[in-house]
C-alpha positions in Angstrom: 116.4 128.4 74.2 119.9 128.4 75.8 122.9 128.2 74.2 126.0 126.1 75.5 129.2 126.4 74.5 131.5 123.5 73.5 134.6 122.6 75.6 137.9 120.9 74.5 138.2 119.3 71.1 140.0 120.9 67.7 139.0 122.8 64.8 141.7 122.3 63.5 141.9 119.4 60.0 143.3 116.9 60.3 143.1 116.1 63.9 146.6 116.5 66.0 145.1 113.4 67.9 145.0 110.0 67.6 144.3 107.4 69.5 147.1 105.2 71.9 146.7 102.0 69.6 145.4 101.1 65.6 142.8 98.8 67.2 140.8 102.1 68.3 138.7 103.8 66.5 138.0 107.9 66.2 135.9 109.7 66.8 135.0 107.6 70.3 138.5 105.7 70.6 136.1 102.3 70.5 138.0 98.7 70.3 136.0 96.9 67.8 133.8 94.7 70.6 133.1 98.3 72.0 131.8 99.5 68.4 129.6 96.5 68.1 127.7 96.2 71.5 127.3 100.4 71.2 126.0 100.1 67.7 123.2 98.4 68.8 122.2 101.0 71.8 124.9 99.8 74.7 125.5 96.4 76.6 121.9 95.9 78.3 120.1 96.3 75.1 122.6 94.2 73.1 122.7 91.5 75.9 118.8 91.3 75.0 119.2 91.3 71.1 121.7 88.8 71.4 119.8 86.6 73.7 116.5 86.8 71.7 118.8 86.2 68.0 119.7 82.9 69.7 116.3 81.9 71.1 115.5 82.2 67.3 117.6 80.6 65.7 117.4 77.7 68.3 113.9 77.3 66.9 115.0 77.2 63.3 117.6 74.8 64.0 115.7 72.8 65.7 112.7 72.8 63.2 115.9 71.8 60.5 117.2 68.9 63.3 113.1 67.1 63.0 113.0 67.4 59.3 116.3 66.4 58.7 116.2 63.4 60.8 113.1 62.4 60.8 110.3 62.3 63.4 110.7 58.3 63.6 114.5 58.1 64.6 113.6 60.2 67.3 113.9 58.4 70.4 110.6 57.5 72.5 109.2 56.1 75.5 109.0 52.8 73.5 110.1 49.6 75.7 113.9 48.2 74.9 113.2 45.7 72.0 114.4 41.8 73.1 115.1 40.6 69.6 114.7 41.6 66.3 111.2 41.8 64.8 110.7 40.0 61.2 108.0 41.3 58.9 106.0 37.9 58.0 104.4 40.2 55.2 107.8 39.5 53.4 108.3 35.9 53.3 111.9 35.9 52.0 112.9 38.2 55.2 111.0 35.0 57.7 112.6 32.1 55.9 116.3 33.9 55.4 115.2 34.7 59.5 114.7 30.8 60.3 117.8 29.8 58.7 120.1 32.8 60.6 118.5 31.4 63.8 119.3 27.6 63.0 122.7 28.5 62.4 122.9 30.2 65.7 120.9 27.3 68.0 123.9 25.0 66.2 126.5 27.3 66.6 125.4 27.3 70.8 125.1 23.8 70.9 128.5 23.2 69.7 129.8 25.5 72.3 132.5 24.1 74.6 134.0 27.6 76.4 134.4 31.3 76.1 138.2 32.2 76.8 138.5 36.2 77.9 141.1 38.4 76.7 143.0 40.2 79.1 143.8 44.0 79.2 141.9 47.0 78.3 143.0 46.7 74.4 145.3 50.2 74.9 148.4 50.9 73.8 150.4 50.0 77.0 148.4 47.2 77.9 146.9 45.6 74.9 144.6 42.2 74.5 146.6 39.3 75.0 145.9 35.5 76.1 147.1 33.4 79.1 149.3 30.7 77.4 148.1 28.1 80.1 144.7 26.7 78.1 141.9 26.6 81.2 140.1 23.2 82.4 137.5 23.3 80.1 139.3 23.2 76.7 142.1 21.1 78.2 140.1 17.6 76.4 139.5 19.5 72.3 143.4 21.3 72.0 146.6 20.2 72.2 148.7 22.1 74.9 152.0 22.4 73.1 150.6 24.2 69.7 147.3 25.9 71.9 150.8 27.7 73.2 152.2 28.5 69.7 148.7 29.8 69.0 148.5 32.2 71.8 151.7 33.7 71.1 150.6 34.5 67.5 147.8 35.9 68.6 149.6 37.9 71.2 152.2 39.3 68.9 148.9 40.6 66.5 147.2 42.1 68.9 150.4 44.0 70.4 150.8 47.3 69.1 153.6 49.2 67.4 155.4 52.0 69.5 154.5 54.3 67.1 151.1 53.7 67.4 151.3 54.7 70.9 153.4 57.7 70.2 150.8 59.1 68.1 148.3 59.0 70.9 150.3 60.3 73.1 150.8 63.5 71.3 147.3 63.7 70.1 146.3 63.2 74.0 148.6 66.9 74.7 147.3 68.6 71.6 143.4 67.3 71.5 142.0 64.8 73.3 139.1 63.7 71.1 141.8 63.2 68.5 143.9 60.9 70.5 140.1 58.9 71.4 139.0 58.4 67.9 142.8 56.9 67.0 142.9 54.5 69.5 139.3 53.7 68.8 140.1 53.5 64.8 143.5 51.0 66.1 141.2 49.3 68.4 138.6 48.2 64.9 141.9 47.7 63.1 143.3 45.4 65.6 140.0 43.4 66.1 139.8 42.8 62.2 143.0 41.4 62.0 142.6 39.2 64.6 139.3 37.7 63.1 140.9 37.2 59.8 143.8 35.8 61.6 141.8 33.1 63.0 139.4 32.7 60.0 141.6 32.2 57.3 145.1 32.3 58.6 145.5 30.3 61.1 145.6 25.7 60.2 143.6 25.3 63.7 146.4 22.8 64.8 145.9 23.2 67.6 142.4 21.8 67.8 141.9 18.0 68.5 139.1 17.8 66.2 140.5 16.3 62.5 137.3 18.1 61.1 137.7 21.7 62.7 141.1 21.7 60.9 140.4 20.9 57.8 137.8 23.6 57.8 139.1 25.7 59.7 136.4 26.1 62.1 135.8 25.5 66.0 137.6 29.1 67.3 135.5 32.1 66.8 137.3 35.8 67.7 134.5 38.7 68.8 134.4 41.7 70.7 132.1 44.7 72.6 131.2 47.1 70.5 133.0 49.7 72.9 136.5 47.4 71.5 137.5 47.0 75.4 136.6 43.0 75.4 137.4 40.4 72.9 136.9 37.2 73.9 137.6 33.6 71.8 134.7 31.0 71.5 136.0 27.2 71.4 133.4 25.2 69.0 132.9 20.7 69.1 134.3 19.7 65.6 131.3 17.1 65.7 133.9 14.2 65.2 134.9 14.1 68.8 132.5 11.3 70.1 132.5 12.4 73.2 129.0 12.3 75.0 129.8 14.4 77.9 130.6 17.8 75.4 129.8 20.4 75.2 128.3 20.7 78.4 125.3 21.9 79.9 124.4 25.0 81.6 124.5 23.9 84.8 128.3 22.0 84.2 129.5 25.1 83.6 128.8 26.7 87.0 130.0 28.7 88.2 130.4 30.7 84.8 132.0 34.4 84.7 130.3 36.8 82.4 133.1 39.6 82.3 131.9 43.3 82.0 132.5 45.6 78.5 134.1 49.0 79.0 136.1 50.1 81.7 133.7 52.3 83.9 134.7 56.1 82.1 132.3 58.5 80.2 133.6 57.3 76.4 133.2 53.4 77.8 130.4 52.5 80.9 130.5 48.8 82.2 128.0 47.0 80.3 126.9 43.2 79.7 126.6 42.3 76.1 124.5 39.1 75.7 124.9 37.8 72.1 123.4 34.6 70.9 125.8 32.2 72.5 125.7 33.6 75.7 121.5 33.8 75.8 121.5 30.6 74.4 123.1 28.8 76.8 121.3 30.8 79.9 117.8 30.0 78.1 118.8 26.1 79.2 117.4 27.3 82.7 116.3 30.9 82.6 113.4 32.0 79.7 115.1 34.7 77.1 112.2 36.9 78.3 113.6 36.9 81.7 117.6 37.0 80.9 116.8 40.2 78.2 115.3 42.3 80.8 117.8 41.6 83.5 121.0 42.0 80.9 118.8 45.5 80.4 118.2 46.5 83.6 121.2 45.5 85.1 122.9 47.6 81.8 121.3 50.7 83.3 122.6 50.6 86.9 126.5 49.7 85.2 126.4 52.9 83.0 125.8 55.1 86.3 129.2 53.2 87.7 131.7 55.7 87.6 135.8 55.0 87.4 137.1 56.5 90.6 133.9 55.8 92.0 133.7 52.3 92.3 133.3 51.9 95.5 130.6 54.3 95.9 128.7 53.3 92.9 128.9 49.8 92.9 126.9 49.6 95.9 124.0 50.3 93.9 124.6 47.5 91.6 124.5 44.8 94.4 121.2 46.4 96.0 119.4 46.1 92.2 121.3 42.5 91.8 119.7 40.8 95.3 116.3 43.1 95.1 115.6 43.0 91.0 117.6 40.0 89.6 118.1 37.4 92.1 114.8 36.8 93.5 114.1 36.7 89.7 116.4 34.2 88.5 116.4 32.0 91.4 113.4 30.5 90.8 114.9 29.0 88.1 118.2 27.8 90.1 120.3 30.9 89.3 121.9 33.4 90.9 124.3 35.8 89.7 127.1 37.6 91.9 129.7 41.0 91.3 133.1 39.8 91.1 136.3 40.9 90.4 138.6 39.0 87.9 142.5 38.1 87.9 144.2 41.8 87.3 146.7 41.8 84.7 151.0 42.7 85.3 150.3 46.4 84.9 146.8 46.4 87.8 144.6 46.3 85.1 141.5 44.6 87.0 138.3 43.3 84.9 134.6 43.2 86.6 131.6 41.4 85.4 129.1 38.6 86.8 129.5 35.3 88.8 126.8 32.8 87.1 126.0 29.4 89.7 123.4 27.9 90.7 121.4 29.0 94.0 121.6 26.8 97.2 119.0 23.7 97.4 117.2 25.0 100.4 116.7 28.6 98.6 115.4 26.9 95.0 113.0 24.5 97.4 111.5 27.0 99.0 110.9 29.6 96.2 109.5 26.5 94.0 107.5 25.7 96.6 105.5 29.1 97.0 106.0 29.2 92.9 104.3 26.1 92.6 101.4 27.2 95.0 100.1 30.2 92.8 100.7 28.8 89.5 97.1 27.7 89.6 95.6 30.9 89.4 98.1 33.6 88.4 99.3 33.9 85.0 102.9 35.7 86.4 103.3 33.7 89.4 107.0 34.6 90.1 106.2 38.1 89.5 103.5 38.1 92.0 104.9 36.1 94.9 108.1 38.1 94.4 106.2 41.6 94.7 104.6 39.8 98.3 107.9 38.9 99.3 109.2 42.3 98.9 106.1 43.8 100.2 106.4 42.0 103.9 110.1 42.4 104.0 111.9 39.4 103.0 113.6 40.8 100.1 114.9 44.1 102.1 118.2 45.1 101.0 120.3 44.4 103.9 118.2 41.0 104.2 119.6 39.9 100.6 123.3 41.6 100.8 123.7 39.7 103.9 122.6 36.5 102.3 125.0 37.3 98.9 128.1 37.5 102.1 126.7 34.0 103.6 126.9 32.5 99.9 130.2 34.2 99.2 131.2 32.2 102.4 130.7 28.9 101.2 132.6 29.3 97.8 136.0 29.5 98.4 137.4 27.7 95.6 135.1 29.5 93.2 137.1 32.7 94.6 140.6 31.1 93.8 139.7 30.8 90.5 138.0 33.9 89.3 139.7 36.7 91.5 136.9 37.2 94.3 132.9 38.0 95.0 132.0 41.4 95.5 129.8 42.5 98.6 129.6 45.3 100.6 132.3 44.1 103.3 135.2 44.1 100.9 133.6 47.0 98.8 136.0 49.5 100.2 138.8 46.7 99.8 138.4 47.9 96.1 142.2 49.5 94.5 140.9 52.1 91.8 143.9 54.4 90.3 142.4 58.0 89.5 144.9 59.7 86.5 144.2 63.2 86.2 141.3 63.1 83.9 139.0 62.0 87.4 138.0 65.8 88.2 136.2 65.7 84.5 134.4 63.1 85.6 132.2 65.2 87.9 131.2 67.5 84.8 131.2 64.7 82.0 129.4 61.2 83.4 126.1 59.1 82.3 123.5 59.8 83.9 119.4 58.3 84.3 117.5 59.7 80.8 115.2 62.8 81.7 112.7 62.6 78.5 111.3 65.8 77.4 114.4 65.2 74.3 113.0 68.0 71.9 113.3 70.4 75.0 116.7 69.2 75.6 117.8 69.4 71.8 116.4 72.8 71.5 118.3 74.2 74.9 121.6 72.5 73.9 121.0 74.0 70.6 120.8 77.2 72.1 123.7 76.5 74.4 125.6 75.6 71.4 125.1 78.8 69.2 125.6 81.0 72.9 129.2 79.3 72.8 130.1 80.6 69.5 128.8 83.9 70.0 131.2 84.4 73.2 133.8 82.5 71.5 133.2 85.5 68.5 133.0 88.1 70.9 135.9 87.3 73.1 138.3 87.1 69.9 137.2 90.6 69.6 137.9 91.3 73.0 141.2 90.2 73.2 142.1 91.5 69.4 141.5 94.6 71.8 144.6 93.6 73.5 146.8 92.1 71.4 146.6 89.9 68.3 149.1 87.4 70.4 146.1 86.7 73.0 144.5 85.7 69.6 147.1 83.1 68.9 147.5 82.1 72.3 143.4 81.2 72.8 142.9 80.0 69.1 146.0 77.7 69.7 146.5 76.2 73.5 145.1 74.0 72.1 144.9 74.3 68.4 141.9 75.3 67.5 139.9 73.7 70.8 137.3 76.7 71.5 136.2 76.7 68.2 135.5 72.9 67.4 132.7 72.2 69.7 130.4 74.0 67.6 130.6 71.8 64.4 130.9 68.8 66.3 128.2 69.8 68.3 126.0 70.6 64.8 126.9 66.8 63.8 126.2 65.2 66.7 122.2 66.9 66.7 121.8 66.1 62.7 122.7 62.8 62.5 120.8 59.5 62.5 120.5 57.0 64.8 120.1 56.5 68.1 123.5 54.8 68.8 125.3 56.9 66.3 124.0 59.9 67.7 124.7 59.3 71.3 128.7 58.1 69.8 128.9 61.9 68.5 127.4 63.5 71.1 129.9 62.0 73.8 132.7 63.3 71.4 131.1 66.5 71.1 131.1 66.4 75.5 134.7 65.8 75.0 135.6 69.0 73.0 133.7 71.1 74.4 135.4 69.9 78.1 138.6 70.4 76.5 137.8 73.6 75.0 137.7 74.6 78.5 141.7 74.9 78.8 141.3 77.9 75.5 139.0 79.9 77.9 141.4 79.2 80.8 143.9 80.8 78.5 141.7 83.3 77.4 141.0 84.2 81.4 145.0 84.2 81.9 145.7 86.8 78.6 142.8 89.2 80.3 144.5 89.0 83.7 147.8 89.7 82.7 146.4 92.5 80.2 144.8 94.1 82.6 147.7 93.8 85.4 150.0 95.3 82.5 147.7 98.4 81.4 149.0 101.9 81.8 146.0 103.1 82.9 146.9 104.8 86.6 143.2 104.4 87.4 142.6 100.5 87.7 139.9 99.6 89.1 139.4 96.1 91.1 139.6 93.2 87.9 136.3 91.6 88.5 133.2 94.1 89.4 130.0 92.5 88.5 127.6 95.5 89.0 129.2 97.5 86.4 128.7 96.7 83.0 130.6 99.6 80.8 132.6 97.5 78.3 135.4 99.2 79.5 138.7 97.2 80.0 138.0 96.4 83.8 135.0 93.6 82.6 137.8 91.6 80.5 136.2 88.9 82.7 132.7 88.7 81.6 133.0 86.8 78.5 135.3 84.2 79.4 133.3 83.3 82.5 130.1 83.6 80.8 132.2 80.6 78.2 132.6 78.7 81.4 128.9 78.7 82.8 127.7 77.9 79.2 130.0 74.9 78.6 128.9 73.7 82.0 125.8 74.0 81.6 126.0 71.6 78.2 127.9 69.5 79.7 125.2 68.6 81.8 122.5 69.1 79.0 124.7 66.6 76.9 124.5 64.2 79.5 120.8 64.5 79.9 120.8 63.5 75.8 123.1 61.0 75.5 120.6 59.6 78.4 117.6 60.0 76.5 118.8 58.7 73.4 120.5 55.4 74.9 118.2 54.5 77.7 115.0 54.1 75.6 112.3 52.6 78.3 112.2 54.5 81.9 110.9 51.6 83.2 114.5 50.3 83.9 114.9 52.9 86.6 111.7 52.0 88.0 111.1 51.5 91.8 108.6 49.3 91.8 109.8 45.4 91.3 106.6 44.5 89.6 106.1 47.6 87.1 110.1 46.7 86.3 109.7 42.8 85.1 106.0 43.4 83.5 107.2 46.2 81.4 
């Protein structure tokens, strides 16, 4: 047995040395991060412990996720539900049922015109009414107080500067912040203006002796994204006028104005309510209007802001391959158009409702009417043949939606203009600064597979606090102002995606969960700027040192924990909050987009699902 001798080091008690800074500790001058990762036998084999801790608690949260809400609420591969379903077992439920649906096949039949808000409903650009009433109210109000109406209803739905100060400083310090407050104003402002018009207002306006008495015959209502509001003009019944309200087909052509504004918190969407499928059931079955409004829904929340002339174009393809040949064997046919921007560019999109040229209805009735005899899905089938031998190609059908465009000028000067893919690229978008997000944060087609999804963003999610945990310690190596600077800029950003991440996962619902998992995506893309901090603090650190031996700052094949890897964690922050961006996406999909069958290929499959 040999016997070394020790070099260096003192006998002596206490110790003459110390180490260069309190935040190391004797006898191995170890920052605190260096302590942890070596207590636990070095990097490599803490990497793995820390890798397999989070696999398991993945599992157990996931486990808690089912049982707390509930196999059922899960989201399936069931098909996108039409209507609502009434237990005939409870016989109150049916007749309470019949008289909610007599209510609203009165309500449509009284319907005279649907009158659009303008703007976005923000704070510099908020809902407000043309004061010139349009053609098809001009016979029910009176012009002079319809004018007084619209400017009370104006100066309500106007914000206070304050208002918009608020959001403007919420929108430096925390974007998600600044979101829910204009969303909570938007509610506020929406309520006001219904009670406004409910209970406040005579309705002097109104021709009709009877709507003002009871104050009935104007109706305010919104999307439920609080982008939209639009006011419903009702008959009085004392008018004793046989031409109102008018038929479907008087109304052409009829503009169906998109909800949202294209973004990640807001996708285009048509929301059909009773009215609206009411009046189209005049010439187009419910069956057939639900699953258009659904799949057409699909293809608008992939329709990116910035983007629109890029992802438009797949709108029009599904509009002239899935929906027109579709509707037009009932006379319709429905068009992308732009509407009448506001002062500040503010431009609204939506559909184009007229009837389809004679020699188009004539000839798809007359191959309708030749298979009726022996197929139960006629249009279905003939449409599927069509496509098959190429006469519903999508160059065919764009170039027939141009052809149509052609020959309705007027219908142009009125609404703004008919989208197609010549004047696609004629499109003005703005892009603000928030457009880059957009690549990392957008909607997406639904994956399935949603309990391998919630259990990898789970484990994404508790990765992200780890790192966050482990680069405080890091930089508490440096200097307790890094601290500060990351926990602050912005205030407290890196650490709030993990709770709002845990809510979004444990609550119920379907649409409440995909709400809170879109404000989850938006702090954990804003946390992003605390780990660009956090990179700048370890730069600057390391630029600063002492040390007369620096190596290069970033050198990936040598993990020591020594002060050259101050990279490590803040870039592994960034792959992790990229990766659940995406993940996010993929769930917010899932739990929104219900039946697959939307996305489908096949023109048959889509309308017998």
């Amino acid at each position: 047995m040999g016997f070394y001798p020790l070099t260096g080091g003192i006998a002596e008690t206490p110790c003459p040395y110390r180490c260069v800074s309190d935040r190391f500790h004797m006898p191995n001058c170890y920052t605190a991060l260096e302590e942890l990762i070596y207590t636990f036998g070095g990097p490599w084999l803490f990497c793995l412990l820390l890798v397999g801790l989070l696999i398991l608690l993945a599992l157990v949260l996931s486990v808690a996720r089912m049982k707390f809400v509930g196999v059922d609420e899960l989201p399936g591969p069931a098909p996108t539900q039409h209507g609502s379903q009434i237990d005939h077992s409870f016989p109150f439920l049916e007749s309470l049922n019949e008289v909610l649906e007599t209510n609203r096949a009165e309500e449509s039949q009284s319907h005279v015109h649907r009158m659009y808000f303008m703007g976005p409903n923000t704070f510099s650009e908020p809902w407000h009414l043309p004061h010139t009433p349009p053609e098809q109210i001009k016979e029910i109000v009176y012009e002079g107080p319809f004018n007084t109406f619209v400017d009370e209803i104006n100066a309500i739905a106007a914000y206070q500067w304050w208002e918009g100060a608020v959001y403007s400083i919420l929108c430096v310090l925390a974007y998600p912040l600044a979101w829910s407050w204009q969303q909570w104003c938007r509610k506020f402002k929406l309520q006001r203006l219904r009670e406004f018009v409910r209970s406040e207002y005579d309705h002097s306006c109104l021709r009709s002796c009877r709507s003002r008495a009871l104050y009935e015959g104007l109706k305010v209502a919104a999307t439920s994204d609080l982008m939209l509001a639009y006011l419903d003009f009702f008959l009085g019944g004392d008018e004793k006028r046989t031409d109102l309200p008018p038929r479907l087909c008087q109304r052409f052509p009829m503009s169906i104005i998109f909800g949202g504004d294209g973004s990640y918190m807001a996708p285009f969407s048509v929301q059909s309510d009773n009215i609206l499928t009411s009046l189209m059931s005049q010439m187009v079955p419910p069956t057939i209007w639900y699953r258009m409004v659904a799949g057409l829904n699909g293809q608008l929340r992939l329709v990116r802001r910035g983007r629109l002339k890029v992802t438009f174009r797949s709108v029009l393809g599904w509009l002239e391959i899935y929906a027109n040949p579709a509707l037009k064997v009932h006379g319709v046919r429905v068009d992308l158009a732009w509407f009448q921007s506001t002062a500040c560019g503010y431009c609204q999109y939506g559909l184009l409702v007229h009837a389809v040229e004679e020699d188009q209805r004539a000839s798809t009735e007359h191959i309708d009417g030749s298979a009726k005899q022996t197929e139960q899905q006629p249009w279905v089938k003939n449409l599927r043949r069509e496509n098959r031998s190429g006469q519903l190609k999508e160059n065919t059908l764009l170039s027939r939606a141009q052809r149509s465009n052609e020959s309705n000028v007027r219908w142009k000067k009125s609404y703004g203009g008919i989208i197609n893919t010549n004047n696609l690229q004629m499109l003005e978008e703005k892009r603000d600064i928030f457009y880059p997000l957009s690549f990392i944060a957008h909607n997406t087609k639904p994956v399935g597979h949603q309990d391998l999804v919630g259990l990898v963003i789970s484990m994404l999610l508790l990765g992200d606090f780890s790192l966050v945990l482990l680069t405080f310690l890091q930089l508490y190596s440096f200097s307790l102002i890094d601290v500060f600077l990351v926990l602050f800029i912005l205030p407290l950003g890196i650490l709030l995606p993990f709770p709002a991440g845990i809510n979004a996962l444990f609550s119920h619902g379907p649409r409440r969960s995909s709400g809170l998992a879109r404000i989850y995506a938006l702090w954990n893309i804003t946390s992003l700027i605390n780990v660009v901090v956090a990179f700048i603090c370890g730069y600057v650190h390391y630029n600063t040192q002492s040390s007369s031996s620096k190596k290069s700052p970033f050198q990936p094949w040598n993990i020591s924990m020594d002060e050259s890897e101050w990279w490590i964690f803040p870039a592994g922050l960034v792959l992790c909050k990229i990766l659940q961006s995406q993940l996010i996406n993929w769930h917010v999909a899932n739990l929104e987009i219900q039946d697959r069958s939307l996305y489908s290929n096949d023109f048959e499959l889509f309308w017998q699902s």
